[in-house]
HTML snippet that shows the backbone in 3Dmol.js (N, CA, C, O; Angstrom):
<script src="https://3Dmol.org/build/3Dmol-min.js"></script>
<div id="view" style="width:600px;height:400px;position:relative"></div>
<script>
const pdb = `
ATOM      1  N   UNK A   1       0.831  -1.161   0.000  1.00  0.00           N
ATOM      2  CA  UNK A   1       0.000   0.000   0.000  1.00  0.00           C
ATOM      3  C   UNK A   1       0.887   1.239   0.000  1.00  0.00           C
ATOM      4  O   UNK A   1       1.896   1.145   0.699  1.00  0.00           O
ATOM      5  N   UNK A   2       0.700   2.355  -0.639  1.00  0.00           N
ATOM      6  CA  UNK A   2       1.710   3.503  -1.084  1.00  0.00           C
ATOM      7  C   UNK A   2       0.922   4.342   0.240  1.00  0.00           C
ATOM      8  O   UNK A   2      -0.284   4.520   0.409  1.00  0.00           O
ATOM      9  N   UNK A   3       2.029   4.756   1.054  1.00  0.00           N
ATOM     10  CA  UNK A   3       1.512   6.005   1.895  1.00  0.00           C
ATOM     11  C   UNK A   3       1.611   7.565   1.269  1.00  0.00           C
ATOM     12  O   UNK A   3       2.519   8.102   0.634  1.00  0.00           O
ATOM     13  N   UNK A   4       0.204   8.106   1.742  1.00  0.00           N
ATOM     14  CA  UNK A   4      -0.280   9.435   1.613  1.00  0.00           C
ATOM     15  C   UNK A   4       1.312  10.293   1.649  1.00  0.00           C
ATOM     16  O   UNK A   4       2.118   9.941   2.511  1.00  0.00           O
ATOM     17  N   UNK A   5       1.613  11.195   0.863  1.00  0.00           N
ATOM     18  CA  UNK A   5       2.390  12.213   1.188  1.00  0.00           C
ATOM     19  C   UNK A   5       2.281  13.137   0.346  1.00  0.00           C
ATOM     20  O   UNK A   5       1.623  12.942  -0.675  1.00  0.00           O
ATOM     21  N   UNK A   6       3.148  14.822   0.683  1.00  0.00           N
ATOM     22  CA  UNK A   6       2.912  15.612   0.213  1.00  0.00           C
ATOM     23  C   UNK A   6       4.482  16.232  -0.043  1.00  0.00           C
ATOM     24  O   UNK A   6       5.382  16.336   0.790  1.00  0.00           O
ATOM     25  N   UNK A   7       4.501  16.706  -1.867  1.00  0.00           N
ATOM     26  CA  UNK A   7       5.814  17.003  -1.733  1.00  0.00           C
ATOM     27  C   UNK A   7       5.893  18.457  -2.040  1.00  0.00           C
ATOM     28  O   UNK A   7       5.291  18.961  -2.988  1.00  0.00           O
ATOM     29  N   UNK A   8       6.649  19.116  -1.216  1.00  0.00           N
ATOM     30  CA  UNK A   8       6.804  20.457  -0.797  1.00  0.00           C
ATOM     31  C   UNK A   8       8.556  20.815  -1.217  1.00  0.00           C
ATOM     32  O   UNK A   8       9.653  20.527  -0.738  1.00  0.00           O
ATOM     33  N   UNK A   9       8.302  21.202  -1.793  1.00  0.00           N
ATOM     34  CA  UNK A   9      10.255  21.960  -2.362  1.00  0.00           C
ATOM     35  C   UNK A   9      10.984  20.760  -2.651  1.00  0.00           C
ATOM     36  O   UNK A   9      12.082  20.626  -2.112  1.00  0.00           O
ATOM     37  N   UNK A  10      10.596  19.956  -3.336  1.00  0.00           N
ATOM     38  CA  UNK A  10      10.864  18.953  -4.081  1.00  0.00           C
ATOM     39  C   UNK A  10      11.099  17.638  -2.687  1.00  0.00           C
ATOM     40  O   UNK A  10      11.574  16.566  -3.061  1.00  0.00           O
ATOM     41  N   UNK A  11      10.788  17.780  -1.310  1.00  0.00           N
ATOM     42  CA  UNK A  11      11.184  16.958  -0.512  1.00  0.00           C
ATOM     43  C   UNK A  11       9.835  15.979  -0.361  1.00  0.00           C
ATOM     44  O   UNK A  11       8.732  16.463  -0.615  1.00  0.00           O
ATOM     45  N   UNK A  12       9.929  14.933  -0.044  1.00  0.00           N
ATOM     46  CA  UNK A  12       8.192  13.939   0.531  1.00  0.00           C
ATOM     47  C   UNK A  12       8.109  14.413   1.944  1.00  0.00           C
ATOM     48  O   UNK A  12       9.123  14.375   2.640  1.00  0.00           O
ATOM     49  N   UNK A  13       7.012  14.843   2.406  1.00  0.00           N
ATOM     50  CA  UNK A  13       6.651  14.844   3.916  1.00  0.00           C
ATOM     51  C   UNK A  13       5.370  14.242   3.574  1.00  0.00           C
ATOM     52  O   UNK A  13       4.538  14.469   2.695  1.00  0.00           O
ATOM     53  N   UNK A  14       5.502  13.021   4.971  1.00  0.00           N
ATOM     54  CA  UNK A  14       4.506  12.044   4.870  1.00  0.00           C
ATOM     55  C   UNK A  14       3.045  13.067   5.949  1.00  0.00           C
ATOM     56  O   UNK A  14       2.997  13.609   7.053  1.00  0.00           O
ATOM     57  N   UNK A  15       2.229  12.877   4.956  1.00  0.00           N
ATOM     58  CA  UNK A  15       0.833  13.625   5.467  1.00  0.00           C
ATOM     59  C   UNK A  15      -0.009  13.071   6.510  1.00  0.00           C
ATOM     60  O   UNK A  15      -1.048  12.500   6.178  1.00  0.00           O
ATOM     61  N   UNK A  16       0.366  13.187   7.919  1.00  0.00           N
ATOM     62  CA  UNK A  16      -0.528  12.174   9.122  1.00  0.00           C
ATOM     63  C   UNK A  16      -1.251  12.781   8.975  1.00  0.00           C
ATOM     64  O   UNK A  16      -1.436  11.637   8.559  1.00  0.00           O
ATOM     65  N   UNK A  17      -2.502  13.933   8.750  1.00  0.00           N
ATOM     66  CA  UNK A  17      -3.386  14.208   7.935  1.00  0.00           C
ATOM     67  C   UNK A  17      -4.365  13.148   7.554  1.00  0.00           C
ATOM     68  O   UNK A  17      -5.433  12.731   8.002  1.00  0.00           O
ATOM     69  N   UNK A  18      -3.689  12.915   6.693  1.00  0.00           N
ATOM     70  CA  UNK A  18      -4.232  11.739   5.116  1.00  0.00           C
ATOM     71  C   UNK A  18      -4.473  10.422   6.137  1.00  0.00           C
ATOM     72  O   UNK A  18      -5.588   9.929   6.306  1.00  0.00           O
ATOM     73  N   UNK A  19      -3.391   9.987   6.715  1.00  0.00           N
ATOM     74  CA  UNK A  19      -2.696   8.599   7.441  1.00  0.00           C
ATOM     75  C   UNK A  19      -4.339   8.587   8.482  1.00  0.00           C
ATOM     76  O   UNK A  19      -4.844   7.500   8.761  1.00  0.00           O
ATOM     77  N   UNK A  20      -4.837   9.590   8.835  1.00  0.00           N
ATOM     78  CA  UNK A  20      -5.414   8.958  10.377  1.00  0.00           C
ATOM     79  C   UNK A  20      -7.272   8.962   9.685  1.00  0.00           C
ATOM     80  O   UNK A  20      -8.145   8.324  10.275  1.00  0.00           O
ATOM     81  N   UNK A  21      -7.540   9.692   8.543  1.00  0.00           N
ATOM     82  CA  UNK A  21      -8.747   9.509   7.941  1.00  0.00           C
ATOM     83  C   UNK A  21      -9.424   8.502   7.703  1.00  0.00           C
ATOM     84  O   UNK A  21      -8.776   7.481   7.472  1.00  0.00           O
ATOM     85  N   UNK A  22     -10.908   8.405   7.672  1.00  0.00           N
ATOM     86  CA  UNK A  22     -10.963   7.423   7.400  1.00  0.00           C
ATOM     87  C   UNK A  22     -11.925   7.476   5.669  1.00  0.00           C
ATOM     88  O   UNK A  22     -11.763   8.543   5.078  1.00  0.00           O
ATOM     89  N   UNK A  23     -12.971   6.270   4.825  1.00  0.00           N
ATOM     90  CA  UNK A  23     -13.236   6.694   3.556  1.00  0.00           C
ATOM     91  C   UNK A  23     -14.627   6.481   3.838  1.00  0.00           C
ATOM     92  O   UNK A  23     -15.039   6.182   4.959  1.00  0.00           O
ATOM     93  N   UNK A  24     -15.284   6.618   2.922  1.00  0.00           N
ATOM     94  CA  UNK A  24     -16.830   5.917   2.718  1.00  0.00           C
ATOM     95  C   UNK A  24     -16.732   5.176   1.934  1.00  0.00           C
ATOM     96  O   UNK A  24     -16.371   5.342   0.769  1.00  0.00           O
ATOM     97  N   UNK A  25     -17.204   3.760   2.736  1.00  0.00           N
ATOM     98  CA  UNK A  25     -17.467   2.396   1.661  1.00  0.00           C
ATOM     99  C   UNK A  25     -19.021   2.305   1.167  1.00  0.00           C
ATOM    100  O   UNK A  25     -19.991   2.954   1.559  1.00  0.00           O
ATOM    101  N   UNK A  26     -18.952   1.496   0.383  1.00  0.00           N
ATOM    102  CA  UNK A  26     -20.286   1.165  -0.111  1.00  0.00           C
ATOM    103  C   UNK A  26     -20.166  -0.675   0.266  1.00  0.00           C
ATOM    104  O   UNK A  26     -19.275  -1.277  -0.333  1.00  0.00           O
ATOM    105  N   UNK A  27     -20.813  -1.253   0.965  1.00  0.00           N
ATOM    106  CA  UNK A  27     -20.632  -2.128   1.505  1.00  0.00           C
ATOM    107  C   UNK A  27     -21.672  -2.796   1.340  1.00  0.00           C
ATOM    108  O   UNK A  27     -22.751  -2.270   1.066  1.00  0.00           O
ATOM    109  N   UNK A  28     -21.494  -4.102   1.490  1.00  0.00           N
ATOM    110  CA  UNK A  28     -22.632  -5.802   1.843  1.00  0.00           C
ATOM    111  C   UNK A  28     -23.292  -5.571   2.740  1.00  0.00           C
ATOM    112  O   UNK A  28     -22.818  -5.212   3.818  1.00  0.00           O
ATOM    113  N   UNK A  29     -24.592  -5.723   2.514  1.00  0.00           N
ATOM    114  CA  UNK A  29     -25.559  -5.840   3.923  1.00  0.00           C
ATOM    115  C   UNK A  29     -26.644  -6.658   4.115  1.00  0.00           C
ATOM    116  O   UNK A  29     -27.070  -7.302   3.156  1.00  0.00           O
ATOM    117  N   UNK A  30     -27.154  -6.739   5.177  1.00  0.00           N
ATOM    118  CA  UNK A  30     -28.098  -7.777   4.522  1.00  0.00           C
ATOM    119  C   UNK A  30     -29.520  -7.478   4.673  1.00  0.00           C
ATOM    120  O   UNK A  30     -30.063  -8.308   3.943  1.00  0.00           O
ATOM    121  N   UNK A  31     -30.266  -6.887   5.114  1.00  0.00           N
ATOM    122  CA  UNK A  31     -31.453  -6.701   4.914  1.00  0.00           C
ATOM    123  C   UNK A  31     -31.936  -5.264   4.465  1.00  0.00           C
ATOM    124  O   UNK A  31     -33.041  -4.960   4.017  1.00  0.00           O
ATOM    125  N   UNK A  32     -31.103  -4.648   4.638  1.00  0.00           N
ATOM    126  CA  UNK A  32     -30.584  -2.882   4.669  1.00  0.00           C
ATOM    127  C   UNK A  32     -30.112  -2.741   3.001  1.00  0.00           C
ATOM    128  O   UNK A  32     -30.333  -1.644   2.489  1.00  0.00           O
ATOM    129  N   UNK A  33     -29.592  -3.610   2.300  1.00  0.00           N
ATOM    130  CA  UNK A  33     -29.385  -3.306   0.948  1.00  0.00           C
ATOM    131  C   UNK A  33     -28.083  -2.995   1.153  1.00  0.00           C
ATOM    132  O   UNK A  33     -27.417  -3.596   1.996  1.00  0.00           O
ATOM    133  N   UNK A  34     -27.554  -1.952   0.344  1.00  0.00           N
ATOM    134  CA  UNK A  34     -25.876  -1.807  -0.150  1.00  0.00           C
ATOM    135  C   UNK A  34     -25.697  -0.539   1.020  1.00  0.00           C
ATOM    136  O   UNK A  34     -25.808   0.605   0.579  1.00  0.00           O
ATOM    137  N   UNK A  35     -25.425  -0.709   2.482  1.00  0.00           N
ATOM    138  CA  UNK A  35     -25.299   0.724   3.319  1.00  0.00           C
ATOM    139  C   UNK A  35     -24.070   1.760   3.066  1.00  0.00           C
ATOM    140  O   UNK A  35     -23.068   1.169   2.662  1.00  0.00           O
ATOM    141  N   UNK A  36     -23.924   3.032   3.195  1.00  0.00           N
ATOM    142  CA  UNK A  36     -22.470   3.632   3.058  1.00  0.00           C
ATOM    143  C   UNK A  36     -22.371   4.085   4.335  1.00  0.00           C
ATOM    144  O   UNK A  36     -23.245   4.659   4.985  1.00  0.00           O
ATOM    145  N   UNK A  37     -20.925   3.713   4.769  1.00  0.00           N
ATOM    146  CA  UNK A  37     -20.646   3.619   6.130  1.00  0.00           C
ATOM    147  C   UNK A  37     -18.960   4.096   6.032  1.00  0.00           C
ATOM    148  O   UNK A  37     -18.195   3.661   5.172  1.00  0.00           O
ATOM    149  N   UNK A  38     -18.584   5.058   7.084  1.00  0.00           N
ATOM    150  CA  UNK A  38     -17.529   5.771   6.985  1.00  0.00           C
ATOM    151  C   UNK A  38     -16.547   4.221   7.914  1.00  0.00           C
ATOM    152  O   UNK A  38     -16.754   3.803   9.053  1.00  0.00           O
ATOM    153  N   UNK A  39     -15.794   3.852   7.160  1.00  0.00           N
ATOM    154  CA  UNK A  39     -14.813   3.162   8.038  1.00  0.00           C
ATOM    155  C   UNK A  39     -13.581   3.579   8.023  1.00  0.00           C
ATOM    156  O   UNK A  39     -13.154   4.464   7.283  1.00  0.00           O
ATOM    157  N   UNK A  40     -12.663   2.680   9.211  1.00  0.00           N
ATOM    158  CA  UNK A  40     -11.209   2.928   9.491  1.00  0.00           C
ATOM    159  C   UNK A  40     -10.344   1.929   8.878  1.00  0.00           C
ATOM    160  O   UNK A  40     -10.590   0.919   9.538  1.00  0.00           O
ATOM    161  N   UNK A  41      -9.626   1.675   8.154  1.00  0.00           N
ATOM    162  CA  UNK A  41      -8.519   0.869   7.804  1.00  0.00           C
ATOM    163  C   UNK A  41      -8.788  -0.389   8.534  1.00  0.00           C
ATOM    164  O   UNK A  41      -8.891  -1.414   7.860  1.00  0.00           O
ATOM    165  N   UNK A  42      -8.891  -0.440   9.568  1.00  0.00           N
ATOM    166  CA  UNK A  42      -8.911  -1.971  10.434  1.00  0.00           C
ATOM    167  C   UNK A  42     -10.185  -2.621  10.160  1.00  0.00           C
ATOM    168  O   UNK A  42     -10.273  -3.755   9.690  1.00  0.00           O
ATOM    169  N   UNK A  43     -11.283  -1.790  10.499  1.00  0.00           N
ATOM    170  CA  UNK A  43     -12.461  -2.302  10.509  1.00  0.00           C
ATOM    171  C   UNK A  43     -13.617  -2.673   9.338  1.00  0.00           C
ATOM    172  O   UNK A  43     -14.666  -3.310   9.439  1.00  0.00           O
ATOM    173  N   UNK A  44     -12.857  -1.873   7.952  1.00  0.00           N
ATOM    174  CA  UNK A  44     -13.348  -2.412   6.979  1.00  0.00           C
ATOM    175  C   UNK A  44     -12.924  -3.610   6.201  1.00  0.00           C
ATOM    176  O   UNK A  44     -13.503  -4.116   5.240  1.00  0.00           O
ATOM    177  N   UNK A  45     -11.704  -4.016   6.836  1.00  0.00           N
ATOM    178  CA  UNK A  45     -11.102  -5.553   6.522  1.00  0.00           C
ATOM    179  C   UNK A  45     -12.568  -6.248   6.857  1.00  0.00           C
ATOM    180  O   UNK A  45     -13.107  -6.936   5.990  1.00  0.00           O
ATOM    181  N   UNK A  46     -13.163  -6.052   8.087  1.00  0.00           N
ATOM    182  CA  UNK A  46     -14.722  -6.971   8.430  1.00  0.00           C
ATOM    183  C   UNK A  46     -15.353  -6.628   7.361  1.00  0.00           C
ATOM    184  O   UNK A  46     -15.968  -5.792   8.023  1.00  0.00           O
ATOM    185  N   UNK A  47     -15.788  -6.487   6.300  1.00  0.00           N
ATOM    186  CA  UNK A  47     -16.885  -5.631   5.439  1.00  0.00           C
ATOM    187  C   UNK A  47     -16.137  -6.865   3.530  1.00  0.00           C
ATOM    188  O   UNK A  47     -15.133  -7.399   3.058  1.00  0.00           O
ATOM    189  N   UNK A  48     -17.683  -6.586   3.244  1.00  0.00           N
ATOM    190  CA  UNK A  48     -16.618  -7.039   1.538  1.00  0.00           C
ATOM    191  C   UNK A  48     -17.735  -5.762   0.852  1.00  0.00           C
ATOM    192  O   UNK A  48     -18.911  -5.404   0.911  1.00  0.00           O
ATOM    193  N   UNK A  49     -16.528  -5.436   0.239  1.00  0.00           N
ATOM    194  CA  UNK A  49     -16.598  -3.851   0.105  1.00  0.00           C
ATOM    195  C   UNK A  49     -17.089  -3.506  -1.762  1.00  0.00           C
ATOM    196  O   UNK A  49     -16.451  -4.158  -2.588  1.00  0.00           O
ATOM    197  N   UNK A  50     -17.702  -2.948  -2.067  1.00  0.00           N
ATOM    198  CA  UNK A  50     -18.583  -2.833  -3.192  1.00  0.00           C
ATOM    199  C   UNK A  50     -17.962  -1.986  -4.093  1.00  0.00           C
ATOM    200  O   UNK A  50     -17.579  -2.157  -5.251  1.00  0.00           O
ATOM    201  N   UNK A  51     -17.938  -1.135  -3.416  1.00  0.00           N
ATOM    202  CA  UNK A  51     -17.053   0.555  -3.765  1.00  0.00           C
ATOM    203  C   UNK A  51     -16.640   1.349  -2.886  1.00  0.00           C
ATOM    204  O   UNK A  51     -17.150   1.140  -1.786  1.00  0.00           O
ATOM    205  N   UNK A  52     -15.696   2.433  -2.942  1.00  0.00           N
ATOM    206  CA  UNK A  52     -14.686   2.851  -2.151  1.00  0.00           C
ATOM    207  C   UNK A  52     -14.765   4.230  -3.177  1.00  0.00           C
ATOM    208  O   UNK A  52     -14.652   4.466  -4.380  1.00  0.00           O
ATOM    209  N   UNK A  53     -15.122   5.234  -1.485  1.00  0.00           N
ATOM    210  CA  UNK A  53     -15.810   6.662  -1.708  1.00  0.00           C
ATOM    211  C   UNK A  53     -14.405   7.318  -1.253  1.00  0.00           C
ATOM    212  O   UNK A  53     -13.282   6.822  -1.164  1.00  0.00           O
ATOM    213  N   UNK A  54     -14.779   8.326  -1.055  1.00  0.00           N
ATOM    214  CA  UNK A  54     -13.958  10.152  -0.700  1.00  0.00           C
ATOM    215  C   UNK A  54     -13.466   9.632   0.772  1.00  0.00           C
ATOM    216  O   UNK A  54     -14.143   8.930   1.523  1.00  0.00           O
ATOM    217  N   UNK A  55     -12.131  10.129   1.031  1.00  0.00           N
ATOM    218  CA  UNK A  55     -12.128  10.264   2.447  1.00  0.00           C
ATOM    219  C   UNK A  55     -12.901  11.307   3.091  1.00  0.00           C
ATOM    220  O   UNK A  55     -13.453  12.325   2.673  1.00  0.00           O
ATOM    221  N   UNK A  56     -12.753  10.630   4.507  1.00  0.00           N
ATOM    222  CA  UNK A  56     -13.721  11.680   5.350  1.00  0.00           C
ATOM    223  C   UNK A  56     -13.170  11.579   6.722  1.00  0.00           C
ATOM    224  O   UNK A  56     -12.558  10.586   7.116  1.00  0.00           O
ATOM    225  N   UNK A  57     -13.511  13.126   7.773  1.00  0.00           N
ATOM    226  CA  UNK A  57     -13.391  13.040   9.015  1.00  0.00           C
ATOM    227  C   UNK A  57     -14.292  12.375  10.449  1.00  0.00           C
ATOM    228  O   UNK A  57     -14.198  12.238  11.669  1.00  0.00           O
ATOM    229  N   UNK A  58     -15.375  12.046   9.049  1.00  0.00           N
ATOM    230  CA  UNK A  58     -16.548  11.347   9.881  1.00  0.00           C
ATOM    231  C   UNK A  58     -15.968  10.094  10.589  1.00  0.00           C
ATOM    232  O   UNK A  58     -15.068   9.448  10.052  1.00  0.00           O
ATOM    233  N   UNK A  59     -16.583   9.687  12.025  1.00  0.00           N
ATOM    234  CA  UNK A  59     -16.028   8.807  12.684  1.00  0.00           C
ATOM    235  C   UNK A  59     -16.780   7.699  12.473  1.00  0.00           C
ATOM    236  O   UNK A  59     -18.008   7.686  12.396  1.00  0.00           O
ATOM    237  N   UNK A  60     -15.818   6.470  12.349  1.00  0.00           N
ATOM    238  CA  UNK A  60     -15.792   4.991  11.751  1.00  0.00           C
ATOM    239  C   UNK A  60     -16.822   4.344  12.807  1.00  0.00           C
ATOM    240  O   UNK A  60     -16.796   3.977  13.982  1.00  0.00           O
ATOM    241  N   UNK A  61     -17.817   4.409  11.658  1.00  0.00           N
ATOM    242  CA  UNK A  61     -19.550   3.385  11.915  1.00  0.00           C
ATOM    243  C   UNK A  61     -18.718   2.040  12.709  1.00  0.00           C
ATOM    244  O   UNK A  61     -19.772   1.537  13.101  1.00  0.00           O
ATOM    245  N   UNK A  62     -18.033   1.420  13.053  1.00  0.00           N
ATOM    246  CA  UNK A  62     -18.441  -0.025  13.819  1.00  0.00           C
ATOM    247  C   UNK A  62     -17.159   0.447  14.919  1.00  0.00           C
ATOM    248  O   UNK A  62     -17.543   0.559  16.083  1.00  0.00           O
ATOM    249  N   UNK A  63     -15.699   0.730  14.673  1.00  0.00           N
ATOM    250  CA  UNK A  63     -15.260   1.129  16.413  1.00  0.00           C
ATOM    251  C   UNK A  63     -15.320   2.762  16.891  1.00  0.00           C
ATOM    252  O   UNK A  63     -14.968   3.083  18.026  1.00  0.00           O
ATOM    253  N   UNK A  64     -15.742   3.625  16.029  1.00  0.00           N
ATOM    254  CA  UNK A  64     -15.904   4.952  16.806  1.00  0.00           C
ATOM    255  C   UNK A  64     -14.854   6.200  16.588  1.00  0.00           C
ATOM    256  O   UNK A  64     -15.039   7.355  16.971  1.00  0.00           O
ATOM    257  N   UNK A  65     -13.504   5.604  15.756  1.00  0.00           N
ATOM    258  CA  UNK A  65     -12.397   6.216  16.255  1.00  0.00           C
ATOM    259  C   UNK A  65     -12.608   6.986  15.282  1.00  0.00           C
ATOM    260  O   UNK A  65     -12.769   6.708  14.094  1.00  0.00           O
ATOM    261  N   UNK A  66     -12.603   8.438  16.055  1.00  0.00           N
ATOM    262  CA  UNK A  66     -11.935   9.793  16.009  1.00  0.00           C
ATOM    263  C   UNK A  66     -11.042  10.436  16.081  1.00  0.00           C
ATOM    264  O   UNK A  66     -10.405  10.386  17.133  1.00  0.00           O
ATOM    265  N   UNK A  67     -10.555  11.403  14.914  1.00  0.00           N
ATOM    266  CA  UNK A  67      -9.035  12.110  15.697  1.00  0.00           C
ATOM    267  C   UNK A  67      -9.420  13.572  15.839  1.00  0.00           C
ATOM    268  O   UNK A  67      -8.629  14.373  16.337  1.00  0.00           O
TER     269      UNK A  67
END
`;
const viewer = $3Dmol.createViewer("view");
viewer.addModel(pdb, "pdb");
viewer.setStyle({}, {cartoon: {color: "spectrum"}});
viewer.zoomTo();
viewer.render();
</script>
């Protein structure tokens, strides 16, 4: 997986920014149809994932985490 960075005067500075966000999936569900649910890196490994939206600061639908 290529980490987020930003290059500024020709140098990489890695963007913890980018690093702690999380995206909107379009996800499997089962009686609910196709739900979009903001997840975190860890917790959408649980999910089989449909499509893969915008990042966002919204906090991750199944553990909560916020920065």
């Amino acid at each position: 997986m290529v980490e987020p960075c930003i290059i500024l005067n020709e140098s990489i500075v890695e963007d913890e920014s980018a690093k702690k966000m999380r995206k909107h999936y379009i996800v499997e569900g089962n009686n609910n149809g196709y739900p979009k649910l903001a997840l975190c890196d860890r917790c959408v490994q649980d999910y089989v994932v449909i499509s893969e939206g915008e990042r966002t600061y919204d906090e991750c639908a199944k553990c909560g985490e916020d920065d």
